[in-house]
Every structure is written in structure tokens, then in C-alpha cells.
C-alpha positions in Angstrom: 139.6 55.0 149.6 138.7 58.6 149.7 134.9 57.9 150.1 136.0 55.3 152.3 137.4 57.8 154.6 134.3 60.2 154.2 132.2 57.5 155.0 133.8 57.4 158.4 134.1 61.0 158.7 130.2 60.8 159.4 129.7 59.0 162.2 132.5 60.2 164.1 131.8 62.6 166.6 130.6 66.0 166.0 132.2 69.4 165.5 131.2 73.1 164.0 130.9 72.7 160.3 131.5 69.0 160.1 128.6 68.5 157.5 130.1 71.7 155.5 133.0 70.6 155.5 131.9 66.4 154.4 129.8 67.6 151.8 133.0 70.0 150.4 135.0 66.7 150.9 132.4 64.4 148.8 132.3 67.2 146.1 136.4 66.7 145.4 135.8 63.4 145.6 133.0 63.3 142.6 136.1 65.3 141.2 138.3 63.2 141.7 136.6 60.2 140.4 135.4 62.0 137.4 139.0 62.8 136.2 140.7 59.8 136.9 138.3 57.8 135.1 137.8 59.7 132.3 141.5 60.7 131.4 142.1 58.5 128.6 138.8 59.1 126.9 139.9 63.1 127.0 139.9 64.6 123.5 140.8 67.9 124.8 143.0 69.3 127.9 140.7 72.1 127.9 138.0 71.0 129.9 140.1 68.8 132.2 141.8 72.9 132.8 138.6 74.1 133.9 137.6 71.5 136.0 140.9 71.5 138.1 140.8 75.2 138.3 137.2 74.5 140.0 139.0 71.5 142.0 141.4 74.3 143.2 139.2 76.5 144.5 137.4 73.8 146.6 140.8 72.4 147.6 141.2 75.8 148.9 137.4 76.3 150.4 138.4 72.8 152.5 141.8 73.6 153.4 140.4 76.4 154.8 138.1 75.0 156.8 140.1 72.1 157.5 142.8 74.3 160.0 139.2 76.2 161.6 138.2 72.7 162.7 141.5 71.3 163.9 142.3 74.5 165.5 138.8 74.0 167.2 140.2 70.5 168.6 143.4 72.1 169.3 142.1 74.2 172.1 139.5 71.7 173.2 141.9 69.2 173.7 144.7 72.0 175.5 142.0 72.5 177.9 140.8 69.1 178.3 144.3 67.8 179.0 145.1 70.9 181.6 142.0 70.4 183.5 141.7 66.5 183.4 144.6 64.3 183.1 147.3 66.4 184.6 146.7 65.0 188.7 150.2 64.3 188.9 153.2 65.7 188.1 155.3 64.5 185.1 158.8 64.1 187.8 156.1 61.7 189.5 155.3 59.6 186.5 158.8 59.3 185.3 160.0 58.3 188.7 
């Protein structure tokens, strides 16, 4: 589902650091898949540590640019809204 969703990620518009932050996004995912897949065949909790302390830091590296993108759309989308779709008043619309 994740890859699912990456997948459509990329051919979605465009914004700053969209293929930064897809290619962070498919990196978690190769993760993702790796651990959940190989759980059961674990001999050791060791490595699975050091891999999620890796995951962790990526989690972090996307969040992170995660809220930089949507507050991009934030303002774009403040801006759009003042400038474009507000021709009438809200009284008027409720009315």
C-alpha cells in the first residue's frame, strides 16, 4: 500500500523537493518491507536495532520535509483562495 501511494505521489503535480522527498519515501519503504518480511527468520534483535535506528533517522529526515512542503501549499493555497474564489461575501452565500 505504501508503494502504492508513492507511486501516485509521482505523477501528481509538482512542488520544491518532491523527488527528495519520494526517493526518502521509497527508501523507508525498502525498510519497511525488509523488516516485516524478514522478522521471523531474525536470529538476533541486534541488527533489526540498528536498522530502525537508521529507519529513525529517515522518519525524521521526511517528517522534516514533510511540514516544509505542506507549509509550502499552505501559503499557496491562503493566497490562492484570497485572490481567487472569494468574489462574494460569505453573508451572500449563506443567504
Amino acid at each position: 500500500m505504501f508503494g502504492q501511494l508513492i507511486e501516485e505521489l509521482k505523477s501528481t503535480i509538482s512542488f520544491e523537493d518532491k523527488d527528495k522527498f519520494i526517493e526518502k519515501c521509497m527508501e523507508l519503504n525498502k525498510h519497511r518491507i525488509d523488516i516485516v518480511h524478514r522478522l521471523t527468520t531474525r536470529s538476533s534483535l541486534a541488527n533489526l536495532e540498528i536498522q530502525l535506528l537508521k529507519v529513525k533517522e529517515l522518519y525524521d529526515a521526511i517528517y522534516e520535509l514533510f511540514d516544509d512542503i505542506h507549509d509550502w501549499f499552505r501559503l499557496c493555497f491562503k493566497d490562492f483562495k484570497k485572490d481567487k474564489f472569494l468574489d462574494y461575501s460569505i453573508d451572500e452565500f449563506e443567504s
